[in-house]
C-alpha positions in Angstrom: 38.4 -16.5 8.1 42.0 -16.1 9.5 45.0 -17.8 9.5 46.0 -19.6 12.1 50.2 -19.1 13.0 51.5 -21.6 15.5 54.9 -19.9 16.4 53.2 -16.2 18.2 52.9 -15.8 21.9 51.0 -14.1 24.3 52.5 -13.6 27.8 50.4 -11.9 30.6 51.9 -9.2 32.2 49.4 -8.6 35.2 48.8 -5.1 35.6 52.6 -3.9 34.7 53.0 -0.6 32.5 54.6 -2.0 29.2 55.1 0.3 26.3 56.3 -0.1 23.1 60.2 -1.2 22.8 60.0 -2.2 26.2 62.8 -5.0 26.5 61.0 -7.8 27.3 62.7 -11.6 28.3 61.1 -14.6 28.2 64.3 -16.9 28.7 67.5 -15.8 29.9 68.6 -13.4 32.4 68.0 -10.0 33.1 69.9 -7.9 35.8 69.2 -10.4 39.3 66.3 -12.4 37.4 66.4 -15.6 34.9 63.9 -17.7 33.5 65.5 -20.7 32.0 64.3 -23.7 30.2 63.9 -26.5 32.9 61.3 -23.7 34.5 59.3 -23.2 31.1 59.4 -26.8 30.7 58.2 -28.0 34.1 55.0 -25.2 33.7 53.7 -27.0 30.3 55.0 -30.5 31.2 57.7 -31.4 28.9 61.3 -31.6 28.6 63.6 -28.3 28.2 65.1 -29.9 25.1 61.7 -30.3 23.4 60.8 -26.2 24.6 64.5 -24.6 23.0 63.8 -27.3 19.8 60.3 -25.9 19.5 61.6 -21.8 18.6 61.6 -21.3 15.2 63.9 -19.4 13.1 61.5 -16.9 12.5 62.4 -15.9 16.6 64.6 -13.1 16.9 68.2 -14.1 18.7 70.3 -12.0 20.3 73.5 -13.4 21.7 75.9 -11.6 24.6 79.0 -12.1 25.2 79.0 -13.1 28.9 
């Protein structure tokens, strides 16, 4: 029996090549493209607060300075 972890995700990236180390971003911005929370939120149907609460510690941040 496994254990069940509820803080791992799974994002499908169609047919794209993706190799290991490949800088992947899930929120925030990246060259002319940016995901941000009010997006994420509308797709599960709850509030952008509730998504950025919902990432644990155990989620890697890296901060820029902008």
């Amino acid at each position: 029996m496994g254990n069940v972890c509820m803080d791992q995700t799974m994002a499908n990236i169609g047919t794209a090549e993706i190799y290991n180390g490949t800088e992947v971003v899930l929120l925030g911005k990246s060259g002319m493209h940016e995901i941000i929370a009010n997006y994420l939120a509308d797709l599960y149907g709850g509030s952008p607060y509730e998504l950025l609460t919902s990432i644990s510690n155990r989620v890697h941040r890296q901060y820029l300075k902008t």
